[in-house]
N, CA, C and O of each residue as an XYZ file, in Angstrom:
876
protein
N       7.780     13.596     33.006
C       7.995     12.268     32.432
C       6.710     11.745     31.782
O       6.813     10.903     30.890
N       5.481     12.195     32.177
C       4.180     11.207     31.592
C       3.812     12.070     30.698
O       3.079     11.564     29.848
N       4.071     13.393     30.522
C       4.086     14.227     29.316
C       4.957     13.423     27.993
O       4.509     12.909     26.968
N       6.081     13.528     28.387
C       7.056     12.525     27.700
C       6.655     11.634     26.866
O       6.704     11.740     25.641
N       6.142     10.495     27.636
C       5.240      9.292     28.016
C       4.052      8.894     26.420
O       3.900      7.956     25.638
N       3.380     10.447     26.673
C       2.383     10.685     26.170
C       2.513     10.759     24.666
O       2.234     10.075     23.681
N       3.105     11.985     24.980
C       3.813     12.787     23.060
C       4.567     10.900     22.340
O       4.662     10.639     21.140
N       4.866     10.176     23.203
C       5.190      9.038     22.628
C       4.623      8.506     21.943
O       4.954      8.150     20.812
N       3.599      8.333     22.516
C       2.621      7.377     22.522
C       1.575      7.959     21.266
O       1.112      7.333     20.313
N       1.403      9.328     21.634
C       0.451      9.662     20.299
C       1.396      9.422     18.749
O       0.936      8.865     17.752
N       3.140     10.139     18.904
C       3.868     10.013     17.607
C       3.256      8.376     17.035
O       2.740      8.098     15.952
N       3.605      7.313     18.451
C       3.834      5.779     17.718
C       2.174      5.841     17.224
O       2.181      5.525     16.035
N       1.218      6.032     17.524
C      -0.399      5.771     17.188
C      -0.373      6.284     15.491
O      -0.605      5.554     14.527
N      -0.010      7.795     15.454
C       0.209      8.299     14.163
C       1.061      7.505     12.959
O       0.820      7.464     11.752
N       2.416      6.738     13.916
C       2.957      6.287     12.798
C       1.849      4.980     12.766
O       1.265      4.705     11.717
N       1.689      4.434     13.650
C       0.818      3.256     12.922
C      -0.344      3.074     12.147
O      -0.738      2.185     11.392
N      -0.916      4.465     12.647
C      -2.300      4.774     11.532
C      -2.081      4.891     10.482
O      -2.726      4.289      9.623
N      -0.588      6.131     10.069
C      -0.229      6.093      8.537
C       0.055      4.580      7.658
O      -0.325      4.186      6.556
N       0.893      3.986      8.712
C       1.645      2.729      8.076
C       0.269      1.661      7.849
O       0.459      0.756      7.036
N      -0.644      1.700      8.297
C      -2.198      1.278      8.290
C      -2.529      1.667      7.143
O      -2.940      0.702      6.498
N      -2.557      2.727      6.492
C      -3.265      3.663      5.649
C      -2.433      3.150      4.356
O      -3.058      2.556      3.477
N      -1.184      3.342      4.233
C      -0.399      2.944      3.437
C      -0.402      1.449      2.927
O      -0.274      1.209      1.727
N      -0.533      0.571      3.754
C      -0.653     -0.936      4.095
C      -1.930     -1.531      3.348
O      -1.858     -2.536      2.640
N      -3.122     -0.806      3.575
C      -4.498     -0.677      3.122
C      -4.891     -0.279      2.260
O      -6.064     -0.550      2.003
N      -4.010      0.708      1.208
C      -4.649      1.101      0.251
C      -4.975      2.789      0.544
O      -4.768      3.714     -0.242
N      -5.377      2.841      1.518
C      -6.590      4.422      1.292
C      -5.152      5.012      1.496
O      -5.658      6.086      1.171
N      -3.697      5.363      1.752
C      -3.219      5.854      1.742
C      -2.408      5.181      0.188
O      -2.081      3.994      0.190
N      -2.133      6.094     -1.120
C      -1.709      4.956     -2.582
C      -0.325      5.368     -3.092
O       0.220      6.471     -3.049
N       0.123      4.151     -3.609
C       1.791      4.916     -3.720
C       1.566      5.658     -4.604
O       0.574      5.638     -5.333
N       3.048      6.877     -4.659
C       2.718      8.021     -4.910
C       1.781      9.177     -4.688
O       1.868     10.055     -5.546
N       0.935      9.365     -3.760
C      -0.095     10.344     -3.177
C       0.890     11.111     -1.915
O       1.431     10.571     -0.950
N       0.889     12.295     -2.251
C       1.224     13.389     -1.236
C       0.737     13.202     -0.236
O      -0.363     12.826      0.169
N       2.076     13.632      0.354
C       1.190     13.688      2.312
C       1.874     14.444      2.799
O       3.089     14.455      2.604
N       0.981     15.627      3.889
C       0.925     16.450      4.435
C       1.123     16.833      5.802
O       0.250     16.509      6.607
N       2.112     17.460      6.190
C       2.135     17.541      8.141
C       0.332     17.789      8.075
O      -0.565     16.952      8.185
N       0.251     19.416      7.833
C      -1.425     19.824      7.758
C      -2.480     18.603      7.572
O      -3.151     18.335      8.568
N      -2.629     18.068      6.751
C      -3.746     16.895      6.336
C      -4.045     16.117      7.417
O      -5.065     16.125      8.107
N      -2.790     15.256      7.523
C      -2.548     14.460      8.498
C      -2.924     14.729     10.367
O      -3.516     14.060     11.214
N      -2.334     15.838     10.370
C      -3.027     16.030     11.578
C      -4.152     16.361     11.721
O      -4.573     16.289     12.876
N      -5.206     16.907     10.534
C      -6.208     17.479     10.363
C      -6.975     16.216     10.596
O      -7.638     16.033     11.617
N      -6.878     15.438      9.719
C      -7.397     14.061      9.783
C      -7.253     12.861     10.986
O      -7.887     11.805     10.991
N      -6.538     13.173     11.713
C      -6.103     12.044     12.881
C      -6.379     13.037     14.299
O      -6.136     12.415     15.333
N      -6.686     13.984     14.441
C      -7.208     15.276     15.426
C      -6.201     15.732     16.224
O      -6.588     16.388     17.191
N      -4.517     15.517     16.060
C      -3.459     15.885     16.436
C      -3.143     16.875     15.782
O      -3.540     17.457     14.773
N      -1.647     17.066     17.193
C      -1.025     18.106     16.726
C       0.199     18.095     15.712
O       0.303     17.039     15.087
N       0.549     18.457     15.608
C       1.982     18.933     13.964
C       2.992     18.038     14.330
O       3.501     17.154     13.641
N       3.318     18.476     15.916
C       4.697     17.502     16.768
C       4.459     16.411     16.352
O       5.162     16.017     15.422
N       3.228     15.386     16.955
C       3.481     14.061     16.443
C       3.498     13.536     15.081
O       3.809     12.391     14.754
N       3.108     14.548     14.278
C       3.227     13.851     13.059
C       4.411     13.883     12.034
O       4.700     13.209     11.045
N       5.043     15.082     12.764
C       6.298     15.330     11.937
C       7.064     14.428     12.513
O       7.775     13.736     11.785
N       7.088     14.239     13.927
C       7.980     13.339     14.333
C       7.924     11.431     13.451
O       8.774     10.638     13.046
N       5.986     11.476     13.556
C       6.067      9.955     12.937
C       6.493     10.103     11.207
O       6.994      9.063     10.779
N       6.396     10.965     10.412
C       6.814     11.136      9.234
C       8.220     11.153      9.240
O       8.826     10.643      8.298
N       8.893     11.738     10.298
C      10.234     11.515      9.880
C      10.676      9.696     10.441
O      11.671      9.159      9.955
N       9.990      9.118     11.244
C      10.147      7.746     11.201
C      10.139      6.709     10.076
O      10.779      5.693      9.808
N       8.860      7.598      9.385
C       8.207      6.810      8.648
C       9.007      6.589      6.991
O       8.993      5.704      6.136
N       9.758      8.121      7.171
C      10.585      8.383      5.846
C      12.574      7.577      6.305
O      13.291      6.935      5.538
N      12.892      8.016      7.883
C      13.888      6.399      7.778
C      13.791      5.344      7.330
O      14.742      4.653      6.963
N      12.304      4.960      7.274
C      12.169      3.259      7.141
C      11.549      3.403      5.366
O      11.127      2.491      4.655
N      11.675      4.690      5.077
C      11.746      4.175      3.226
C      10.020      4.199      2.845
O       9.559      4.114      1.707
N       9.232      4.336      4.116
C       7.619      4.310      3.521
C       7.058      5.727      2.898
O       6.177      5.802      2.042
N       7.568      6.543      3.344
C       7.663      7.900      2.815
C       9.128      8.404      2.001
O      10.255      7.998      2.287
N       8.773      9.432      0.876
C      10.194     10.124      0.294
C       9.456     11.441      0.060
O       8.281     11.768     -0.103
N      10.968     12.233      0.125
C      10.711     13.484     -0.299
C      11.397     13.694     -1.415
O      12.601     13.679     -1.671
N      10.107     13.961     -2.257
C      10.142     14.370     -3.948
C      10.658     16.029     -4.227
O       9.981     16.913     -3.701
N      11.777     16.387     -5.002
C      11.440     17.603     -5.487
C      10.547     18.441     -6.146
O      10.330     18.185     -7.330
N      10.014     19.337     -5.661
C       9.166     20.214     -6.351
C       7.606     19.096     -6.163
O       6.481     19.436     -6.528
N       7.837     18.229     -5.740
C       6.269     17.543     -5.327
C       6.426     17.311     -3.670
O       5.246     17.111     -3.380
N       7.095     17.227     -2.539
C       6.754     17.013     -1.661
C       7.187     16.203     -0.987
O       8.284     15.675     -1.171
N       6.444     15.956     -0.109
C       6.533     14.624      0.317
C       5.475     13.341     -0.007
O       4.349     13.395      0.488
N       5.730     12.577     -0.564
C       5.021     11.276     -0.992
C       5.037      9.592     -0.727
O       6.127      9.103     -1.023
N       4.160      8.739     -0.289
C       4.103      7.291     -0.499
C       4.693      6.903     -1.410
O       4.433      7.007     -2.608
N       5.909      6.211     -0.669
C       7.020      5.386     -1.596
C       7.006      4.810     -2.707
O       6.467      3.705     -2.653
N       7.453      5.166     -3.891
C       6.853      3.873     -4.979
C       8.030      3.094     -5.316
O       9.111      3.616     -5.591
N       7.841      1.967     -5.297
C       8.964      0.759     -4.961
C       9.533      0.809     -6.944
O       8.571      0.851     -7.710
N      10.283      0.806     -7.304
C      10.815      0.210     -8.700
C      10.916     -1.358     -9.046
O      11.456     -2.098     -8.223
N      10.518     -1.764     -9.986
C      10.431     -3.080    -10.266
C      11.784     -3.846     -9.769
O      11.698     -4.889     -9.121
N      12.932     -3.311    -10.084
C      14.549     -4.396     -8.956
C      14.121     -4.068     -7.545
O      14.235     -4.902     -6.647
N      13.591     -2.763     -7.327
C      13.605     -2.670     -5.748
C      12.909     -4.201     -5.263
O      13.392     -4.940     -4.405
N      11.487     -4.488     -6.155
C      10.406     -5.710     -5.673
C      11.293     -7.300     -5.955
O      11.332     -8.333     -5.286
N      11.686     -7.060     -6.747
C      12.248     -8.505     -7.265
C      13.183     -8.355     -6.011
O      12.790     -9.204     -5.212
N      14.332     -7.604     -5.424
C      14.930     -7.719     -4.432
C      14.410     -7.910     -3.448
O      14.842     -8.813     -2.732
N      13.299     -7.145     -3.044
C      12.354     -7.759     -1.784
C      12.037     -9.249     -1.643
O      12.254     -9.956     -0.659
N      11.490     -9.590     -2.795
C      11.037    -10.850     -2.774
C      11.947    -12.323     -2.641
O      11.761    -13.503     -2.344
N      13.397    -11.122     -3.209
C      14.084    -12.399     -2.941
C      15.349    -12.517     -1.539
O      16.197    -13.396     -1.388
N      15.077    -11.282     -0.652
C      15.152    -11.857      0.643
C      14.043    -12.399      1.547
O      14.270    -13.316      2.337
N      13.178    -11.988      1.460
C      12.016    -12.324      1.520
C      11.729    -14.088      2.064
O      11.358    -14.772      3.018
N      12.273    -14.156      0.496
C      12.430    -15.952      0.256
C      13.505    -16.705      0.896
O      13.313    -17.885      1.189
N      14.932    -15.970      1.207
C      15.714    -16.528      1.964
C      15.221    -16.420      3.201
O      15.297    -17.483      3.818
N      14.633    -15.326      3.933
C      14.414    -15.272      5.544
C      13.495    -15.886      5.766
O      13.650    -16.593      6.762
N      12.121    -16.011      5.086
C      10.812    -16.187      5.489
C      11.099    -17.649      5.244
O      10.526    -18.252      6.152
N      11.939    -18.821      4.159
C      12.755    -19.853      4.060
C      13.040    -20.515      5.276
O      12.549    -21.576      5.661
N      14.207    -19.519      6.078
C      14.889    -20.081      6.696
C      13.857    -20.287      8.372
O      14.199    -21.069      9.259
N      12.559    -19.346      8.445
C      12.046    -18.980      9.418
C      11.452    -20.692      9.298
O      11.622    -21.626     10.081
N      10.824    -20.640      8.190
C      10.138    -22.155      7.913
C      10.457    -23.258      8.398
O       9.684    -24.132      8.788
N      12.230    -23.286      8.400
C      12.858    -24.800      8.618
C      13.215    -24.413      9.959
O      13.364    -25.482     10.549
N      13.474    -23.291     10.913
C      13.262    -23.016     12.293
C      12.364    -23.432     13.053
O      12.604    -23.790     14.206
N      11.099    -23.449     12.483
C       9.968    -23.388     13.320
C       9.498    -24.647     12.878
O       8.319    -24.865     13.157
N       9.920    -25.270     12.447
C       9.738    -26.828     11.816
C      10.191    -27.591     13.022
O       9.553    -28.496     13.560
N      11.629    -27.026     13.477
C      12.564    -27.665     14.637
C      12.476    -27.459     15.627
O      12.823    -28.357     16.394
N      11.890    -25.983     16.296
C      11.809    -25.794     17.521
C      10.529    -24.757     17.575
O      10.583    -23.801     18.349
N       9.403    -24.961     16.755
C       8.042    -24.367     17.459
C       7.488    -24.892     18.587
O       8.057    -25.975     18.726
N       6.678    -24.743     19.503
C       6.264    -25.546     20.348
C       5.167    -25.688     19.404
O       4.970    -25.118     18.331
N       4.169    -26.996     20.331
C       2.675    -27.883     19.478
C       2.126    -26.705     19.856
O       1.393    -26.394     18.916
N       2.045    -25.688     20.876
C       0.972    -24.197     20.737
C       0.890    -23.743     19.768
O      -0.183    -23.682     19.167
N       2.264    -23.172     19.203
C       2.621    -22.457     18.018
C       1.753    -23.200     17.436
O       0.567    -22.872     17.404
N       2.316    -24.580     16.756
C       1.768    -25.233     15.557
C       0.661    -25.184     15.307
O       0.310    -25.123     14.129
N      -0.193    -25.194     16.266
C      -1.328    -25.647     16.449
C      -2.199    -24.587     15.756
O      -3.024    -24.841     14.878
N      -1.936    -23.426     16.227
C      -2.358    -21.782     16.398
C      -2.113    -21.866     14.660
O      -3.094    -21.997     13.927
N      -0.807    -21.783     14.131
C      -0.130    -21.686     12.689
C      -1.808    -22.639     11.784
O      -2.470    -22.291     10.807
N      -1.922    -23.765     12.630
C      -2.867    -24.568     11.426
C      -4.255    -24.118     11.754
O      -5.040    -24.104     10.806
N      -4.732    -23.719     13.019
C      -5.595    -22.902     13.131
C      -6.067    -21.637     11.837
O      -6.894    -21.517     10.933
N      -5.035    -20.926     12.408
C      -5.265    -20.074     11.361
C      -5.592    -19.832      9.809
O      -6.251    -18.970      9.228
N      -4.809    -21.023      9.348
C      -4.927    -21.588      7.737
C      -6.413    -22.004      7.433
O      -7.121    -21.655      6.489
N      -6.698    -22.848      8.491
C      -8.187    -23.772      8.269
C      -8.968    -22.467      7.962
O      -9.466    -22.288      6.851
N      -9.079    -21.441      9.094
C      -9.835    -20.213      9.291
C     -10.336    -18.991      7.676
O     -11.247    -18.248      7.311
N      -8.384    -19.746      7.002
C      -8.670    -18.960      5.762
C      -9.576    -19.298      4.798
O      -9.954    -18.450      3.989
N     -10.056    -20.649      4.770
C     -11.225    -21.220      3.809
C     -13.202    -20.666      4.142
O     -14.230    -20.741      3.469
N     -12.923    -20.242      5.266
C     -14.435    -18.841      5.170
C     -14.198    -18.203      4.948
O     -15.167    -17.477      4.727
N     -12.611    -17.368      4.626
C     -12.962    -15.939      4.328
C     -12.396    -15.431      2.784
O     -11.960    -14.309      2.526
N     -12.539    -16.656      1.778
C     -11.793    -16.489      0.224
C     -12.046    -15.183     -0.356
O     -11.284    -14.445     -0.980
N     -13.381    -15.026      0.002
C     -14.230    -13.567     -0.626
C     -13.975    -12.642      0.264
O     -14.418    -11.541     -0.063
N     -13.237    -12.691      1.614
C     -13.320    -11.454      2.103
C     -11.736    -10.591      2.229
O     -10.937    -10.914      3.108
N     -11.412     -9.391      1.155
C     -10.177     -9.633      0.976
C      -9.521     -9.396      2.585
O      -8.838    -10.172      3.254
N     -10.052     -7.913      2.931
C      -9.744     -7.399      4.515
C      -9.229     -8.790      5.328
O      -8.094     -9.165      5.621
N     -10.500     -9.363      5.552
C     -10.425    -10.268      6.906
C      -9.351    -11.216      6.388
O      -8.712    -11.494      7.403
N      -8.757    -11.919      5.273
C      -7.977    -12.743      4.494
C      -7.104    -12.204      4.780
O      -6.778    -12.566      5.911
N      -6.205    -11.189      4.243
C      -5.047    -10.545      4.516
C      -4.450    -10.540      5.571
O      -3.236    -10.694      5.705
N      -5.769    -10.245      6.974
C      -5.680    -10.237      8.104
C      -4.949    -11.313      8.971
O      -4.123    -11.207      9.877
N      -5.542    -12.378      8.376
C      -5.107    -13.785      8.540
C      -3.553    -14.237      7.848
O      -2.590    -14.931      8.176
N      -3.866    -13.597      6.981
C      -2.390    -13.805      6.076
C      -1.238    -12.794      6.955
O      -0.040    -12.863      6.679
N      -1.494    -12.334      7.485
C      -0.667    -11.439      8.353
C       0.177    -12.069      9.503
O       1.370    -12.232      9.759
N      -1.293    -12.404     10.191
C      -1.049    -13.555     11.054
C      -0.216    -14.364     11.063
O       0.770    -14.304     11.798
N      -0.475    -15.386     10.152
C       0.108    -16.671      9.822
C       1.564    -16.143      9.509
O       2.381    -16.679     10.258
N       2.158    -15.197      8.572
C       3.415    -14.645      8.505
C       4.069    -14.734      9.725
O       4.971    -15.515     10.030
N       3.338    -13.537     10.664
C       4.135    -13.060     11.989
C       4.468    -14.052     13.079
O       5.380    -14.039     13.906
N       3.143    -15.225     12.788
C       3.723    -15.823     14.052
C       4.271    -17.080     13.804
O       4.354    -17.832     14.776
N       4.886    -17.706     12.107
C       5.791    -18.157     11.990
C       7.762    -17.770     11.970
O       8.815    -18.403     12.039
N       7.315    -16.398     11.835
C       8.881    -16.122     12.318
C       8.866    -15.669     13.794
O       9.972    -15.402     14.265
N       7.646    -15.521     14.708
C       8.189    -15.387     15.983
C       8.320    -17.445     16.399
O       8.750    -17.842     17.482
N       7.924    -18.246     15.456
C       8.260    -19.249     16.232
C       8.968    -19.951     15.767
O       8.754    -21.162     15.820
N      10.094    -19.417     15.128
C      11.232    -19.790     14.746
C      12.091    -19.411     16.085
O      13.251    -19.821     16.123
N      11.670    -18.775     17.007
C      12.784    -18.083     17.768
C      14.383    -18.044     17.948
O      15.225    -18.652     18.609
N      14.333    -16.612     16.653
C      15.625    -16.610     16.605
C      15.350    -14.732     16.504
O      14.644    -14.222     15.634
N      16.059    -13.966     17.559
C      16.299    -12.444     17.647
C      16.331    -12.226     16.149
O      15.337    -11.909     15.494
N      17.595    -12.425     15.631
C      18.160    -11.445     14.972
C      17.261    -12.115     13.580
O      16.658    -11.180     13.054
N      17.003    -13.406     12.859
C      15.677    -13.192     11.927
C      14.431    -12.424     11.900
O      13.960    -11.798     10.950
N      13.858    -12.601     13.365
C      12.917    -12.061     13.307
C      12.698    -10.411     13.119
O      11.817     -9.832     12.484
N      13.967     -9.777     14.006
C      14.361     -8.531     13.744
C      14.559     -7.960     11.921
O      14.129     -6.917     11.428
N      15.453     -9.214     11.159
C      15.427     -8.703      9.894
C      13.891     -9.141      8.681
O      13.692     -8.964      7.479
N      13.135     -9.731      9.754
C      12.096    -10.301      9.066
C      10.890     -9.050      9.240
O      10.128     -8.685      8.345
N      10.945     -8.546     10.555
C      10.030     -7.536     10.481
C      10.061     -6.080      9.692
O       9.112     -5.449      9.225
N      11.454     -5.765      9.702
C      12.045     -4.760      8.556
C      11.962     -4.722      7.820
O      12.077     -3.720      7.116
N      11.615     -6.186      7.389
C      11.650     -6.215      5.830
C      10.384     -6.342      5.487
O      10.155     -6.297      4.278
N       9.353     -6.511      6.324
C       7.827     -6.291      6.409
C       7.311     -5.117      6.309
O       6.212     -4.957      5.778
N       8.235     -3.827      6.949
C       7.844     -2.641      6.942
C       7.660     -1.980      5.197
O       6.721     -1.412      4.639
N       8.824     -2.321      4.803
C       8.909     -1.961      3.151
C       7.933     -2.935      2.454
O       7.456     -2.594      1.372
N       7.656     -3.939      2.917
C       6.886     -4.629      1.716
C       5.381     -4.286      2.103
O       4.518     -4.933      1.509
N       5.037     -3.487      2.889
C       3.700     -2.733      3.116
C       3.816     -1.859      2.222
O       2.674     -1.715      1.786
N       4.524     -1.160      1.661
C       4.283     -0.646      0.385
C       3.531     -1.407     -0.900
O       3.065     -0.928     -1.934
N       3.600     -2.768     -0.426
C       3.209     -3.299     -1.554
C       1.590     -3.576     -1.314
O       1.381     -3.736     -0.112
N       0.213     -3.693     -2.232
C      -0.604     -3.528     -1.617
C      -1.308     -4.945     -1.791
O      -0.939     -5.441     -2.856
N      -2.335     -5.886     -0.994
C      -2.879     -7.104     -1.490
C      -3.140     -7.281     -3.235
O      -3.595     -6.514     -4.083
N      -2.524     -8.912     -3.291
C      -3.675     -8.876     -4.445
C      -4.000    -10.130     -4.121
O      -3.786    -11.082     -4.871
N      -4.538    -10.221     -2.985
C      -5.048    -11.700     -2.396
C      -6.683    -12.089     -3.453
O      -7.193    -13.154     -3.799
N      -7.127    -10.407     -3.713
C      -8.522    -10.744     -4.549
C      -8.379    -10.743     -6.237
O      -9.300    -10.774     -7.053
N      -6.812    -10.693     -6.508
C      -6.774    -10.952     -7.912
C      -6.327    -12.109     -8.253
O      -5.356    -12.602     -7.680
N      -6.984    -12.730     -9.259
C      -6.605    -14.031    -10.225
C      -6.325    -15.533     -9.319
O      -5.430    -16.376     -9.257
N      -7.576    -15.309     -8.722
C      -7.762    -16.816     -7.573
C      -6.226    -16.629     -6.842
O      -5.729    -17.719     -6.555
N      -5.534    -15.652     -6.553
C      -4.439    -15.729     -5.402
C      -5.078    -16.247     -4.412
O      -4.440    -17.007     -3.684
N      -6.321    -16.018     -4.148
C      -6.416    -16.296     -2.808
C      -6.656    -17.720     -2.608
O      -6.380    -18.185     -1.502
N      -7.109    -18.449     -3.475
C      -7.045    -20.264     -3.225
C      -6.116    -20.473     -3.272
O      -5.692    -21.356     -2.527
N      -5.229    -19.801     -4.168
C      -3.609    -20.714     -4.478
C      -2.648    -20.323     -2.902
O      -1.833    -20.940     -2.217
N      -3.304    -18.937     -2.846
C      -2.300    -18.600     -1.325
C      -2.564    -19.609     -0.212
O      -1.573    -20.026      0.387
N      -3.659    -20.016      0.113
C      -4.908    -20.875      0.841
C      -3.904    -22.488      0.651
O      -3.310    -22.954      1.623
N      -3.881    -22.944     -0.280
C      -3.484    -24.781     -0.906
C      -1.640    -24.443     -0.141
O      -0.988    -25.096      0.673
N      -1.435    -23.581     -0.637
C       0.080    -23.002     -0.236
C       0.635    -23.062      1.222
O       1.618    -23.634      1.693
N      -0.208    -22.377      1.703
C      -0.335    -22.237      3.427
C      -0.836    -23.757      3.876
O      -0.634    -23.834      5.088
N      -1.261    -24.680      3.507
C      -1.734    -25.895      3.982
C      -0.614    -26.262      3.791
O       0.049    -26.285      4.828
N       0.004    -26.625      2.742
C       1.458    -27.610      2.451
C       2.489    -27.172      3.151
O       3.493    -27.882      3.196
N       2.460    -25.999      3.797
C       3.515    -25.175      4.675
C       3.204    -25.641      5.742
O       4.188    -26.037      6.367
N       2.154    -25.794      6.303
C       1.859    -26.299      7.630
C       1.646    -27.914      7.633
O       1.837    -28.444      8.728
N       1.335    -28.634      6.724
C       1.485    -29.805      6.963
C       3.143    -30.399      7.046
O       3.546    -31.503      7.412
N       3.689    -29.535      6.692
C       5.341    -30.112      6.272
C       5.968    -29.353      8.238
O       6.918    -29.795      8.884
N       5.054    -28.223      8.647
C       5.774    -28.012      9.640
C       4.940    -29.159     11.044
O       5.408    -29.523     12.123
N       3.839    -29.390     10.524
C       3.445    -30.515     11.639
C       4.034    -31.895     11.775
O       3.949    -32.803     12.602
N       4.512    -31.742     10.914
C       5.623    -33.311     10.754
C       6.916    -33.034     11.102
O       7.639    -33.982     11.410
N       7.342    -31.933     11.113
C       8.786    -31.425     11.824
C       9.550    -31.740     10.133
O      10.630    -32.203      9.763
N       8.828    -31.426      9.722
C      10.062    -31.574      8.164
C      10.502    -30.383      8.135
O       9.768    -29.435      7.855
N      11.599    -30.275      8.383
C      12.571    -28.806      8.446
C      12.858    -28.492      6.848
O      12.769    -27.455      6.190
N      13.240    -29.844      6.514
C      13.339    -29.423      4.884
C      12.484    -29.232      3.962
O      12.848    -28.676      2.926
N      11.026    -29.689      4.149
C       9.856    -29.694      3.220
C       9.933    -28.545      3.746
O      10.671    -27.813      3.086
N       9.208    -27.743      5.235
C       8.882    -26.435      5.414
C       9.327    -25.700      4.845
O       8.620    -24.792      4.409
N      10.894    -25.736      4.535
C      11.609    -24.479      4.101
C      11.071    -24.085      2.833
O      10.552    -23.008      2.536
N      11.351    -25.569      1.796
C      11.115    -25.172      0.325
C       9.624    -25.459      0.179
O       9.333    -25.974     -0.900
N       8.492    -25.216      1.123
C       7.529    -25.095      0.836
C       6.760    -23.975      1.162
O       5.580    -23.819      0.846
N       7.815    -22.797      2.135
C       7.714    -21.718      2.180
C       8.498    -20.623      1.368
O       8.217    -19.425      1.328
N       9.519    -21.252      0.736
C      10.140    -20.136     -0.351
C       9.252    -20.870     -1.408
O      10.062    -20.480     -2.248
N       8.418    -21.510     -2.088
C       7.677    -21.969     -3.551
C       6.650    -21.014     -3.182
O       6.042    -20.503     -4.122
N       6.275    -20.607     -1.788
C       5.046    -19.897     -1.756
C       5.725    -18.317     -1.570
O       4.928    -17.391     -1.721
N       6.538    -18.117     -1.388
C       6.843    -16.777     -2.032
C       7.178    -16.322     -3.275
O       7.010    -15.170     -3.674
N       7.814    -17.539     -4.090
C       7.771    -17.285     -5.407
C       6.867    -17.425     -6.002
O       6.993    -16.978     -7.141
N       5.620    -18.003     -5.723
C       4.247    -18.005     -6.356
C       3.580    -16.295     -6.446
O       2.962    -15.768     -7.371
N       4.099    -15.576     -4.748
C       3.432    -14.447     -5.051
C       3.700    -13.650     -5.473
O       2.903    -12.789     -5.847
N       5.311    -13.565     -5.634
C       6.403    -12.832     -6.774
C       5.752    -12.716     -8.191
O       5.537    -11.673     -8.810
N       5.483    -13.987     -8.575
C       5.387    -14.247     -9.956
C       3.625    -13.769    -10.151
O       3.134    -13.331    -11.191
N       3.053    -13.952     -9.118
C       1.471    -13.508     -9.619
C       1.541    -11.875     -9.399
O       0.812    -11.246    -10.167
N       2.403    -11.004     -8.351
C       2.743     -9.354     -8.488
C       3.117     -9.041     -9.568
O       2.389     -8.200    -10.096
N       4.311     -9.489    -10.387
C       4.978     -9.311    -11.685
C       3.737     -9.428    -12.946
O       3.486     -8.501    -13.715
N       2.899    -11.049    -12.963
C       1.754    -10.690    -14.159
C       0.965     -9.873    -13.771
O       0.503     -9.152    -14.656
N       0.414     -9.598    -12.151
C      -0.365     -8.666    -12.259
C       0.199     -6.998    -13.022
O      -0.081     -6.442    -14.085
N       0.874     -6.722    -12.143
C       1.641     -5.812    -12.870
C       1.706     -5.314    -14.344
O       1.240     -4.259    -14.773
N       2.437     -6.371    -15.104
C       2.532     -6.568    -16.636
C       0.894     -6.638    -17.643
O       0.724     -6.343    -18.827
N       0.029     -7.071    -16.757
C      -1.304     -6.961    -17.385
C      -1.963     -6.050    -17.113
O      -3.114     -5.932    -17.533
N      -1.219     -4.953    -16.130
C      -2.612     -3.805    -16.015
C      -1.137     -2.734    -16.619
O      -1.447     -1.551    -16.755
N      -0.179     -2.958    -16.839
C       0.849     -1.788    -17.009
C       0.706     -0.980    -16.050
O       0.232      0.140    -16.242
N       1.055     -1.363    -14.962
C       0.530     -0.900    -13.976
C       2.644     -0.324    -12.889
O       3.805     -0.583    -13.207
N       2.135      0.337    -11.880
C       2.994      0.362    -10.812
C       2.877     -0.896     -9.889
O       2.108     -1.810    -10.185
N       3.493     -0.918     -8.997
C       3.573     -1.862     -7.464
C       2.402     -1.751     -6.845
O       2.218     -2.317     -5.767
């Protein structure tokens, strides 16, 4: 059983290092990936990684290409516009949840975190980090199972997508954004929160799309 236990535990480490890697950049959409590499690089064996690759390719972060392999997902421009726009309904509805029934911990923690983002404008890492944050632990304090369940799923695929918290002042506008989200949830405005958390997903929709369109670029 602690053999068992184990081989678990290393597969889940592997998948999270990849989904890290992917999430971060040093792993880039479209770049091949390798049982060999991968374990070469993470000091495991083949088992866990085939096992976390085939996790990793259920949940759509990996595909297998003909005659190229296996490769980091590259999202198609409807695939993103569709992301973004459940995205905006769940991460929406998480808003006017946690407006109504966060506790003052939550809240507190939620405005914590925001204030925190004004030292780190220049730092994209530690920013993101925070921006992570602030995501996750407004839909855990919405507490509702089955959002949060479709909220984290839908987090897994949009790690394909990579920051552009350091392009074109996103990161002040993300920053002013996250304040009006939290001032509307410290007042218990269920209805400001909501539509002041779907305006801030369509802000980052619309700054992915020009980024995009100005470098002719992929996702």
């Amino acid at each position: 059983m602690k053999e068992v236990t184990k081989s678990r535990d290393v597969t889940f480490a592997v998948y999270e290092q990849v989904r890290t890697a992917i999430q971060n950049g040093q792993l880039k959409i479209g770049e091949r990936v390798t049982e060999v590499a991968l374990a070469s690089k993470l000091g495991v064996s083949r088992t866990p990684v085939r096992d976390a690759i085939s996790k990793l390719e259920t949940e759509g972060l990996l595909t297998n290409v003909p005659r190229r392999g296996l490769i980091v997902t590259s999202l198609s421009h409807q695939q993103i516009v569709e992301l973004y726009t459940m995205r905006e309904v769940l991460e929406g509805a998480a808003g006017r949840l946690t407006a109504l029934g966060a506790s003052e911990t939550e809240l507190l923690t939620l405005k914590n975190l925001v204030d925190s983002e004004a030292e780190f404008l220049n730092d994209t890492a530690r920013l993101s980090e925070i921006n992570r944050q602030f995501h996750n632990l407004m839909a855990l304090a919405a507490h509702n199972r089955y959002l949060l369940a479709s909220l984290q799923q839908l987090s897994v695929t949009m790690s394909l997508l990579p920051s552009l918290l350091q392009e074109g002042g996103r990161a002040e506008a993300a920053h002013r954004q996250h304040l009006e989200i939290v001032e509307a949830l410290l007042r218990r405005d269920a209805a400001a929160a909501e539509d002041a958390v779907r305006a801030h997903i369509r802000s980052s929709q619309q700054h992915r799309m020009l980024f995009m369109l100005q470098n002719d670029s992929q996702p």
